[in-house]
C-alpha positions as a printed Julia matrix, in Angstrom:
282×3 Matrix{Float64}:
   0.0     0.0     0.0
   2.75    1.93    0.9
   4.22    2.21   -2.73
   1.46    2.19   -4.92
  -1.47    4.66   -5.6
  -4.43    4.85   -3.61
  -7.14    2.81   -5.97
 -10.64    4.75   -6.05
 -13.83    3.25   -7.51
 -15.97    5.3   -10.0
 -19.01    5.13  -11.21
 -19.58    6.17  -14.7
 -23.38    7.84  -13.8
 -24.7    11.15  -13.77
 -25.49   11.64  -10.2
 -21.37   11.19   -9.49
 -19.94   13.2   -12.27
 -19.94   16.25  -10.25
 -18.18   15.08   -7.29
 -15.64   12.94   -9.66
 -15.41   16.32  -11.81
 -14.24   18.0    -8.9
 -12.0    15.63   -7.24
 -10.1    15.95  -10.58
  -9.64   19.86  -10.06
  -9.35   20.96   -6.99
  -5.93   19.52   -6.19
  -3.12   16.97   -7.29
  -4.69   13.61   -7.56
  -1.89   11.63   -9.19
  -1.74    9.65   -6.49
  -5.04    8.01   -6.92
  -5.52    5.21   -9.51
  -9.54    5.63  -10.9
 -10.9     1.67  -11.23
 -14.29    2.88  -13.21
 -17.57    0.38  -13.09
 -21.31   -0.29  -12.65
 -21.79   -0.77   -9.25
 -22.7    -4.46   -8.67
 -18.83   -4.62  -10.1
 -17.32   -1.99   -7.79
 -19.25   -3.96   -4.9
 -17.04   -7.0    -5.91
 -13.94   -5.31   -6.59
 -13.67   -3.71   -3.23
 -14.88   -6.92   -1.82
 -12.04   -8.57   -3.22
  -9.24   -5.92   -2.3
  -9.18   -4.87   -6.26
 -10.35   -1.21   -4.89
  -8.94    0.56   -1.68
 -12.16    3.0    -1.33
 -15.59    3.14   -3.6
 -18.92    4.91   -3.88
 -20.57    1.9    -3.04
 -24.33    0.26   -3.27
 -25.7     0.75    0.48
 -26.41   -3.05    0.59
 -22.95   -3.93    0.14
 -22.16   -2.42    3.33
 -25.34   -3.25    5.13
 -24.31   -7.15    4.11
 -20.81   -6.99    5.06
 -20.0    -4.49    7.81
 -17.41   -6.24    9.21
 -15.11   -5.66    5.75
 -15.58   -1.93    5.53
 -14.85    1.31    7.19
 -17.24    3.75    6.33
 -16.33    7.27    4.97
 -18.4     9.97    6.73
 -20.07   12.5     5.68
 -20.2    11.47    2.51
 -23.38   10.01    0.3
 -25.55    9.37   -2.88
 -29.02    9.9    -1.21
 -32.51   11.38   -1.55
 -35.18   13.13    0.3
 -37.96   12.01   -1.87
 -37.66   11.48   -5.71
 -34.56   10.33   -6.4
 -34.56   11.04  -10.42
 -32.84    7.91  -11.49
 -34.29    5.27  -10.09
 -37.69    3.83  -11.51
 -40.43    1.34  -12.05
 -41.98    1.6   -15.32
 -45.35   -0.15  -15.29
 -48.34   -0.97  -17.47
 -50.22   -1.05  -14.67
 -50.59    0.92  -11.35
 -47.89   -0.22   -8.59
 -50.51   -1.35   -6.49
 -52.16   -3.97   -8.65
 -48.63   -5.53   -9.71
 -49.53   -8.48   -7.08
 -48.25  -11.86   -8.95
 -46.19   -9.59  -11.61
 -43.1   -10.87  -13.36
 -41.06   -8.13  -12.99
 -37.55   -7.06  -14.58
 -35.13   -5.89  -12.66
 -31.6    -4.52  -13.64
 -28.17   -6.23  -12.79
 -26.26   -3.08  -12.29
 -27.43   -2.21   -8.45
 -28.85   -4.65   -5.55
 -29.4    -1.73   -3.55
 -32.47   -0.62   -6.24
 -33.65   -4.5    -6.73
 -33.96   -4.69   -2.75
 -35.33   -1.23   -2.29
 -37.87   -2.63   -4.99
 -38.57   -5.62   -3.1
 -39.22   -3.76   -0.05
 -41.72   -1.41   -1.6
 -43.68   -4.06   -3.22
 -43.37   -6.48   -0.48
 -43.35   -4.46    3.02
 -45.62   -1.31    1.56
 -47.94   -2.42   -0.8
 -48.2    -6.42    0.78
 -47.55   -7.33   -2.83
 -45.72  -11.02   -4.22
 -43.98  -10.3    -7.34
 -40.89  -12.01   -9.13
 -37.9   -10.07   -9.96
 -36.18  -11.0   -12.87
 -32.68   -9.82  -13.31
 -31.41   -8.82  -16.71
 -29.47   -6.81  -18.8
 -31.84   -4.79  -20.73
 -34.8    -4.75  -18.51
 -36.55   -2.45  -20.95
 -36.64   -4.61  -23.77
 -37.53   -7.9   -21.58
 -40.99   -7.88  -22.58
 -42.45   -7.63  -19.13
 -45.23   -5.91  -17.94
 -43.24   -3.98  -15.81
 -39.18   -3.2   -15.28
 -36.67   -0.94  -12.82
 -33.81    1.28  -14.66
 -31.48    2.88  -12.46
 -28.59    5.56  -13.51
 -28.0     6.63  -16.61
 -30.45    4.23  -18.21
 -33.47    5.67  -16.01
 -32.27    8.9   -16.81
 -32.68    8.68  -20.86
 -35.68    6.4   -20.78
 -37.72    8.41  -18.4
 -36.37   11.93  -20.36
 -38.21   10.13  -22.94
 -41.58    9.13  -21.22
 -41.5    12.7   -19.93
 -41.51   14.16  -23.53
 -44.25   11.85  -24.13
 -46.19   11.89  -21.24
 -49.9    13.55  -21.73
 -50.3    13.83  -18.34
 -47.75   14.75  -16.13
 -47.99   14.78  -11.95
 -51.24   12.69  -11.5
 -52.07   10.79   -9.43
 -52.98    6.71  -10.92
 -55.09    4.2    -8.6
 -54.38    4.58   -4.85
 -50.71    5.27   -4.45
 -50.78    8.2    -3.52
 -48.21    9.59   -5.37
 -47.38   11.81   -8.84
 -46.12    8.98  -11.85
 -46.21   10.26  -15.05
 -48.2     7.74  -17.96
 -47.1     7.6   -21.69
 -47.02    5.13  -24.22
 -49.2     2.64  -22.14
 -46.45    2.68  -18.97
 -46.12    4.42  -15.48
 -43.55    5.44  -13.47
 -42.58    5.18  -10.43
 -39.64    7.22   -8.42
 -38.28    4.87   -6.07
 -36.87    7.51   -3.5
 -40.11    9.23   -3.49
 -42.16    5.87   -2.66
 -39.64    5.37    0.21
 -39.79    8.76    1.69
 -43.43    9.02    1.47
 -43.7     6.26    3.18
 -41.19    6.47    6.33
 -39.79   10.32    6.08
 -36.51    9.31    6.1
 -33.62   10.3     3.41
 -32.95    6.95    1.08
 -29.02    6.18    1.11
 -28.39    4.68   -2.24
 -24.82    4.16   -1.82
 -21.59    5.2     0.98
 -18.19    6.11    0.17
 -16.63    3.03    2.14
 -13.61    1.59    2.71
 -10.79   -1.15    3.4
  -9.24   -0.85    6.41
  -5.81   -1.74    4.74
  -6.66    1.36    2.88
  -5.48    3.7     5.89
  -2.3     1.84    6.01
  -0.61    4.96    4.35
  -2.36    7.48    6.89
  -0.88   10.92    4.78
  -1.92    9.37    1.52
  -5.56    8.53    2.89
  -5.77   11.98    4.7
  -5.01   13.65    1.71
  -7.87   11.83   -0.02
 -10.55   12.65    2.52
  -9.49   16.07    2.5
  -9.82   16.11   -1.17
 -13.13   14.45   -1.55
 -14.26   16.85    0.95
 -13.26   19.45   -0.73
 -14.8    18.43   -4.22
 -18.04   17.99   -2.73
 -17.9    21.49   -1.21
 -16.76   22.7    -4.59
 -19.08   20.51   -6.85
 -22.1    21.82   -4.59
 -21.28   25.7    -5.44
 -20.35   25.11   -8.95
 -23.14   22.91  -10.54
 -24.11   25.25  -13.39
 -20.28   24.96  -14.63
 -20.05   21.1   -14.21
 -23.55   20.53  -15.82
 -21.75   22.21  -19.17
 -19.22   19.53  -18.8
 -21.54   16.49  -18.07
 -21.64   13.51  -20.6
 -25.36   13.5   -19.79
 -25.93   16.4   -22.3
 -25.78   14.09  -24.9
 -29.68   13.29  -23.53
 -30.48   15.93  -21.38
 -30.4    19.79  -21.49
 -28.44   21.59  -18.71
 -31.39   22.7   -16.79
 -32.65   18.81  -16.77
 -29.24   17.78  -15.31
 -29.04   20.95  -12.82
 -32.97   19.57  -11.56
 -31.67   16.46  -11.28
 -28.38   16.98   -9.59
 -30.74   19.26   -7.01
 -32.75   16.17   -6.33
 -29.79   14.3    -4.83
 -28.22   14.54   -1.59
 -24.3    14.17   -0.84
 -24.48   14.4     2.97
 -24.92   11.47    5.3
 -26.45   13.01    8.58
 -27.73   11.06   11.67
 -30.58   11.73    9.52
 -29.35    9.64    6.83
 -28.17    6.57    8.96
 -31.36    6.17   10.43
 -32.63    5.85    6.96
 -29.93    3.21    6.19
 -30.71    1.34    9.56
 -34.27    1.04    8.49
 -33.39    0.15    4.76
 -31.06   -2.66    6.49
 -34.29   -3.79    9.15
 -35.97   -4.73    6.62
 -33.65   -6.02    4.61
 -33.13   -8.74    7.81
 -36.79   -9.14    8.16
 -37.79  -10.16    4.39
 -34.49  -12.09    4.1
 -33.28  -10.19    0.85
C-alpha cells in the first residue's frame, strides 16, 4: 500500500460526475488510480481488495459491515424522488400483485429497495427477474437505475400527456405515456417512512489507511470536491456527458434532487433500509 497509488472506484453515472469532476480539479490527484464500473462490479472489486475505497451500493455495506470502514459525511441519497431510479409499469404499482417483474443487474441496492416497496408497503408477491436490458424484456413492468433511467424516463416525460397525476391509490405523482407508469423509487420510500434513502456510501478497506498521509489527503480532497461541486453545478452541468440526452437545466434539476451528505438523519434511513432487509431475508 505503501508504494502504490491509492485505488478509487468510480461510477460512470450522472449523479457522481460532479463530485468525480471535482476531485479531478481541486488539487493533485496523481496519487489516486480511478478503477471505473457499474456498481454491482465496484461492490465486488472492493470486496475482493481490487479497490482501496468506492462509492458503493448501500447493501454492500449493510451485508458486510465487518469488511468496511465507512467514509463519513459522505453520500448518494434522496429526500424524496430520487430522479434515477424507476419502475416503469403498465399497470398501477398497487395492482402488480403476482407480476413478473424485470429488474436490472447493475445495483442490488435498487432491486432490494424494490422488493421492499412491493413487499413491506404495498403487501404485494412479485418475481424479480434480473437482466441486462430490462426495458426490452418484454415484461409488464421493469426498474432502470442511472443513466439508463435517466434517458428512458427523459423520454416518457416528452411523451407523457399527463404529467404529476395521481394513478389508482398510491398516492403519489407517476407520469403515464405510451401505455407505462412510473414510479420514483426515492419518493415511494420517503413518502412512506420520512426518512432520506441512502443509495450508496463512500466506504472503505481498512488496509486502505495503512498509508495514513496518503488517505488523509484523499478525505481532505473528496471533501473538498463535494464542497466545490455543490457551489459550482451550473459549470459542471456544461461539462456532463449527460448532455448528450439531457439539457443543462434537466441535469441541474436532477443533480438538485440528490443529496451528498450522510447526517444522523441519513443513517437512520440506512438502519431502516437494512431492518428490513433482515426481516424479508433479501
Amino acid at each position: 500500500m505503501i508504494n502504490r497509488k491509492l485505488r478509487i472506484g468510480r461510477i460512470p453515472y450522472a449523479n457522481l460526475f460532479p463530485i468525480f469532476y471535482a476531485l479531478e480539479r481541486v488539487g493533485d490527484f496523481s496519487a489516486y488510480e480511478f478503477v471505473e464500473g457499474v456498481p454491482s462490479r465496484l461492490n465486488r472489486m472492493l470486496r475482493d481488495g481490487m479497490v482501496d475505497v468506492s462509492p458503493s451500493s448501500s447493501i454492500e455495506y449493510l451485508r458486510y459491515p465487518s469488511f468496511y470502514r465507512i467514509v463519513e459525511g459522505h453520500s448518494i441519497s434522496s429526500r424524496g424522488p430520487v430522479g434515477s431510479i424507476f419502475l416503469f409499469s403498465e399497470r398501477p404499482i398497487e395492482e402488480l400483485g403476482g407480476a413478473d417483474i424485470a429488474v436490472t443487474s447493475q445495483s442490488e441496492t435498487s432491486v432490494a429497495l424494490l422488493s421492499i416497496i412491493l413487499k413491506k408497503f404495498y403487501g404485494l408477491r412479485c418475481t424479480l427477474t434480473v437482466t441486462d436490458d430490462p426495458e426490452n424484456s418484454g415484461k409488464e413492468a421493469f426498474l432502470l437505475i442511472g443513466d439508463d433511467a435517466l434517458k428512458y424516463s427523459t423520454g416518457v416525460r416528452k411523451r407523457a400527456s399527463t404529467e404529476e397525476k395521481n394513478f389508482g391509490t398510491a398516492g403519489l405523482p407517476v407520469f403515464r405515456a405510451c401505455g407505462l407508469m412510473m414510479y420514483d423509487l426515492g419518493d415511494i420510500w420517503y413518502n412512506r417512512t420520512g426518512l432520506p434513502f441512502v443509495f450508496a456510501l463512500w466506504i472503505m478497506r481498512p488496509e486502505a489507511r495503512r498509508n495514513k498521509k496518503l488517505f488523509d489527503k484523499f478525505l481532505a480532497d473528496l471533501e473538498h470536491a463535494k464542497e466545490y461541486a455543490l457551489q459550482h453545478l451550473p459549470e459542471i452541468a456544461k461539462h456532463a456527458p449527460a448532455r448528450s440526452f439531457m439539457s443543462e437545466e434537466d441535469i441541474l434539476d436532477y443533480w438538485n434532487k440528490l443529496d451528498y451528505e450522510l447526517t444522523e438523519d441519513h443513517k437512520k434511513g440506512l438502519d431502516l433500509f437494512g431492518k428490513y432487509i433482515k426481516e424479508l431475508k433479501l
